[in-house]
Structure formats: C-alpha cells, structure tokens
N, C-alpha and C positions, 0 to 999 in steps of 0.2 A: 741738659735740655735747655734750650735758649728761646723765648717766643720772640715771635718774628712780627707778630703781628698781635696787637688787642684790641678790646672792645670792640667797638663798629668795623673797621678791619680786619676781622677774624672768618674765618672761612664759615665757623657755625655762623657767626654773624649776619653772612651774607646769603647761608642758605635758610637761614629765618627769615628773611627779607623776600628772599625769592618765595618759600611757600607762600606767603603772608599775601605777596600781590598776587599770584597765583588763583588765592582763594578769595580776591576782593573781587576778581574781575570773571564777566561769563561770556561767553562764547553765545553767540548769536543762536545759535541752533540750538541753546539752552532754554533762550528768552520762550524760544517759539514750541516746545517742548510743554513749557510749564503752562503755556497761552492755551494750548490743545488741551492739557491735562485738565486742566479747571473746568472743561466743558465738557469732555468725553465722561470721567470717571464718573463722576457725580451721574451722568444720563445712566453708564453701566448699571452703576448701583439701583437706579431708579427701575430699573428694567429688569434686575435682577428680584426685586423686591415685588414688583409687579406681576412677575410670570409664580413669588411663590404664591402671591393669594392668586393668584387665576387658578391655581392647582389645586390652592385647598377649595376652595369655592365650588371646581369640576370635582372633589373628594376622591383626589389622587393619592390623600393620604400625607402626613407633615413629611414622611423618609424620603418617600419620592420626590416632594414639590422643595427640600431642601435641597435634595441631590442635585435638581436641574439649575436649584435657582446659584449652586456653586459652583458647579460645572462652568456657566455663563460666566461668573464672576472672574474663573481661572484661567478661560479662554479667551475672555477678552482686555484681562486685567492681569497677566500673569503673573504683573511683577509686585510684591509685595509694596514696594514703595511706593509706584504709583496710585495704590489703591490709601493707602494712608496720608499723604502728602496735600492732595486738595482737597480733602474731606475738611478739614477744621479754618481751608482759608474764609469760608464765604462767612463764618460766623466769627471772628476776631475783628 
C-alpha cells in the first residue's frame, strides 16, 4: 500500500474540512426559523400553561386541565426540539 496523499491532502482531510464549514455556516431559512421560534414557542408555552389554571380554576379537574394543556403543546409544538431550544435563550 502506497499513500498518495497526507495530512491536509488526504481525502479524510478534506472531508473534515468540508463537514466543519458545513456546520459553521446557516442557511437563511435557518436564521428566520430560529427568529420565529424565540417568539412562537415561548407564547405556546405561555398559552399552554394558561388554559391549564383556567381549568383548574373552572374545576375541570388537574387530569383534564393537563390533558388539554399537552394536547396544545403537541399540536402546536410538535417537535421536541423546538419546544426545548428557545426556552433557555432569553435567560443566558
């Protein structure tokens, strides 16, 4: 076996290079994604948490007034990520 190629030259080399920019750089439709998220999720949450004391409050019961208030959360938040992602920006 003969290398043909080392270090910075090497095919892993350069597809460490490639992931690397890959992952420094985003896609516009990211920026505007993450812009929306900061606003939406947080209101979801707030609305979620909202409807459960308005339940318990009408004495719908904690089973019910959880059920609806994660129903909401799943339906409007379905993706796990989204719902953990800007929850911790506004406090750092």
């Amino acid at each position: 076996m003969r290398a043909t190629r080392i270090g910075d030259d090497s095919a892993l080399a350069q597809i460490i290079h490639l992931v690397e920019r890959a992952l420094s750089s985003r896609a516009p439709i990211e920026r505007t994604v993450d812009r929306v998220s900061r606003i939406f999720v947080p209101c979801v949450v707030l609305l979620a948490l909202a409807e459960f004391a308005v339940l318990l409050s009408l004495h719908a019961g904690v089973v019910p007034a959880m059920l609806r208030a994660t129903t909401l959360l799943v339906i409007a938040c379905p993706c796990a990520l989204g719902l953990a992602t800007p929850l911790p920006s506004p406090l750092l």
